[in-house]
N, C-alpha and C positions, 0 to 999 in steps of 0.2 A: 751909461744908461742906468747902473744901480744907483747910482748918485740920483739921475732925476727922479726916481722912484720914491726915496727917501722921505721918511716922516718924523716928525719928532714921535718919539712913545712916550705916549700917554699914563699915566699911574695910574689905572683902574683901582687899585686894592680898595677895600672896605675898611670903615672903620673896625676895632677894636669892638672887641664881645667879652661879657661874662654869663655864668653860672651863679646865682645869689642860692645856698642853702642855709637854714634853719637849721641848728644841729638835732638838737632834743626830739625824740618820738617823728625825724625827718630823714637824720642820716644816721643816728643810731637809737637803739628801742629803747632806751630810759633818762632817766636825767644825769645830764653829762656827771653834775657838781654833787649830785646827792651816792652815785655811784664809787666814790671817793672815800663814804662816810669812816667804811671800816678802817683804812689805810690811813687813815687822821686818827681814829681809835687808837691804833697798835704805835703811832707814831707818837702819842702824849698829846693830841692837840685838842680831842674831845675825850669825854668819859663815856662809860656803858650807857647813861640816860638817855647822853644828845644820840647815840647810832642810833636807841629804840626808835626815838621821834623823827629821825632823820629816814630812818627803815621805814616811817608812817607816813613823811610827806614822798615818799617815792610812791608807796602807792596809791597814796593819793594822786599823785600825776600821773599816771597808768590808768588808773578808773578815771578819774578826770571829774570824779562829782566833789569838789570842795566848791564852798560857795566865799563872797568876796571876806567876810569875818575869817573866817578858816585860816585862808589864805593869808590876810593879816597878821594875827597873829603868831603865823609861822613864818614870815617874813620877821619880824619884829626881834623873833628867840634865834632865828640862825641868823642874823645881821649881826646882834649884839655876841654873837657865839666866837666870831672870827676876829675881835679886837684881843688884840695884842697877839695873833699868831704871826710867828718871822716868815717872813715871807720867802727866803731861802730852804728856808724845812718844808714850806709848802712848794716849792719846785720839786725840790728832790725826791717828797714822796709822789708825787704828781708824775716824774720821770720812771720809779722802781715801780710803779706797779702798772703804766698806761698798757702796757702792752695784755698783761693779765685780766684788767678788768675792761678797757672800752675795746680789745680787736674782736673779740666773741660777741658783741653787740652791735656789731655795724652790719646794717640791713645792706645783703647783698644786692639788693636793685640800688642801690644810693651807690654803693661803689662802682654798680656797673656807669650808671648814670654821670658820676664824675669820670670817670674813662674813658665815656664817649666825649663830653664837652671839649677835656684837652684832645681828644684826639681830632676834632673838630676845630684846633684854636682856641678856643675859650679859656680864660682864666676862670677861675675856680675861687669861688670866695666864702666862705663859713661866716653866716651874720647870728651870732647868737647872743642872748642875756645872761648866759653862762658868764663867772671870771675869766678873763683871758689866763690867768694859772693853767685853767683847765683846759679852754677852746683850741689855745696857740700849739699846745702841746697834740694834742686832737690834731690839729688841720694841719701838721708836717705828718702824721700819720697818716692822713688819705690822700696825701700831695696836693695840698692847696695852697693856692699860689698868695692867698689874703685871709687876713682875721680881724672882722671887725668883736668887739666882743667889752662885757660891762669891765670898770676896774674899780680897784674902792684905793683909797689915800692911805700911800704910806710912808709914817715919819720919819725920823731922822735916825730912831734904835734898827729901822729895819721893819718893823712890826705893822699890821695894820690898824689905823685907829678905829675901823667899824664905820666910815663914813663913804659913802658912794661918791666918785669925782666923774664918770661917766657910765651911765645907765642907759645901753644897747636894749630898747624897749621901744614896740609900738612906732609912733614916728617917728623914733631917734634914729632905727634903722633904716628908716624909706632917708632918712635926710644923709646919712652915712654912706649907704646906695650911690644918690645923687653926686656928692661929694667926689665919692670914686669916681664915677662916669666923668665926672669933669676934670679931674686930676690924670687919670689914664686912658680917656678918650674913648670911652665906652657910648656905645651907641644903643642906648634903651629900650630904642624901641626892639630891636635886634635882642636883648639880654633877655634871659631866663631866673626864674626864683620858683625856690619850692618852700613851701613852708605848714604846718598840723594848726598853727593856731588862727581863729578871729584876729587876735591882737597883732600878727604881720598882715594882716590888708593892707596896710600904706607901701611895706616892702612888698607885695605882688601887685598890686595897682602902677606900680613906678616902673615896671618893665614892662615890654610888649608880649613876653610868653611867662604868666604865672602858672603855677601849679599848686592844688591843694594835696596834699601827701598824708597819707590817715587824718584828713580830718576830724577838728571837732562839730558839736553838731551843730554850732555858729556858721564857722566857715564852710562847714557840707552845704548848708544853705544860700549863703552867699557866693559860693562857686558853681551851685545850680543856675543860682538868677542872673550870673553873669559869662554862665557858660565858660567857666575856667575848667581844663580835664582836671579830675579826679583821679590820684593814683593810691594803690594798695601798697607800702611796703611790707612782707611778712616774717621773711627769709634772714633771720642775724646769720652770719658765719664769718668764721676767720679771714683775714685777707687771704693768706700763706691757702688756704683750703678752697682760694675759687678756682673754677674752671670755667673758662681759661684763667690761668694764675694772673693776680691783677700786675699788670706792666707796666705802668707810670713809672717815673722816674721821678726817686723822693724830691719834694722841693722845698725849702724852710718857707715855713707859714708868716709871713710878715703882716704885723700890726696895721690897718687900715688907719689912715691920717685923721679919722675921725675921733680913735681909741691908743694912738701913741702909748706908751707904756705898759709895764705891767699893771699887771690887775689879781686881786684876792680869787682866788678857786669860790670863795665860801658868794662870792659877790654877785655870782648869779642867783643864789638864792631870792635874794631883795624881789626877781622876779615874779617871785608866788605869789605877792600882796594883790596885784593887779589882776595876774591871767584872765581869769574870769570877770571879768568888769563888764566885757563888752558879751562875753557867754553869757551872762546873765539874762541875753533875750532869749535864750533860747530855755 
């Protein structure tokens, strides 16, 4: 009789989901790459000038009022600032101080937030215009299971030549996104993205649950008119310091098929020329 009863079983499971985060001013409160400045100072890679200006375009990304010339031109001076540093001195110092300078800036709702996702299944993916020097190193720090992230071309001594070979910007990341989902069977509509700027609308429009995370007062607007929730992060604190203590289980951050290789720390800067492009309506 259990025999005629019998049925085949069906595989209900669901597709595969992710978590898409923004890093900068989304999962931690300042700029990943400018955050580094000093650490490149004491290493020989910049002098006392570039920290000054490097200390000035931080806070300019904090206030958030440079306009698209500003911007420019401090794209312009830390792109050309990062040609010919070795790219191994920037690991190393990238590895001796990550814990010092970026675990005291990670907005503990961003941590909570990655902790529920995997603990929900979700993969976990850091898309920023940050260098992957910087990002990759970041994203095995809050257990992320992917890093899409900008890289700049390096020659043959080891060094950078100051030239951008992929630039994680605007809709390079909704296309990066896509990529993913079709490579690891991410189900879109089902995924999540959070992100502070105007310039990720392509990478929140590309999944079925976006989120604006301290907006700027672009995207505050356009997550009004299309009814995406609005979230406050305010709260940095140590991982080692949350409660409950954060429990993931470390995972190395691997390169997204979009952004293969390494990439310059200094390469997300390139970022700055644009930000404001599309703020400029506001």
């Amino acid at each position: 009789m259990v025999g005629a009863y019998a049925r085949p079983v069906e595989n209900h499971s669901l597709p595969r989901t992710a978590a898409f985060f923004d890093l900068d001013k989304t999962v931690i409160a300042k700029s990943s790459t400018l955050t580094f400045s000093k650490s490149f100072y004491q290493g020989g890679l910049i002098n006392r000038r570039a920290v000054l200006r490097t200390a000035y375009a931080q806070f300019v990304f904090l206030a958030g009022g440079a306009d698209h010339d500003q911007m420019e031109r401090m794209r312009e001076y830390l792109s050309a600032l990062c040609k010919g540093w070795n790219v191994q001195q920037v690991r190393e110092i990238v590895a001796e101080t990550l814990h010092d300078l970026i675990d005291p800036i990670i907005y503990d709702e961003a941590a909570s937030l990655i902790e529920e996702h995997h603990t929900a299944g979700r993969d976990v993916v850091i898309v920023s215009t940050s260098g992957a020097e910087v990002v990759e190193p970041i994203g095995e720090l809050l257990g992320a299971d992917r890093v899409v992230a900008t890289r700049m071309v390096v020659g043959a001594d080891g060094c950078f030549t100051g030239e951008v070979e992929y630039y994680a910007y605007g809709p390079t990341k909704a296309e990066a996104v896509r990529a993913l989902a079709a490579s690891e069977g991410y189900d879109l509509s089902r995924c999540f993205a959070y992100s502070d700027s105007i310039t990720d609308v392509p990478m929140l429009e590309s999944v079925g649950n976006p989120f604006a995370v301290n907006p700027d007062r672009a995207l505050r607007r356009e997550a009004t008119a299309r009814a995406w929730p609005i979230l406050v992060f305010s709260r940095p604190v140590r991982l080692k310091q949350r409660l409950p203590a954060f429990s993931m289980p470390p995972r190395p951050a691997l390169v997204a098929a979009a952004a293969v290789g390494a990439a310059a720390a200094t390469a997300g800067l390139v970022w700055y020329a644009s930000r404001r492009r599309q703020s400029a309506l506001g």
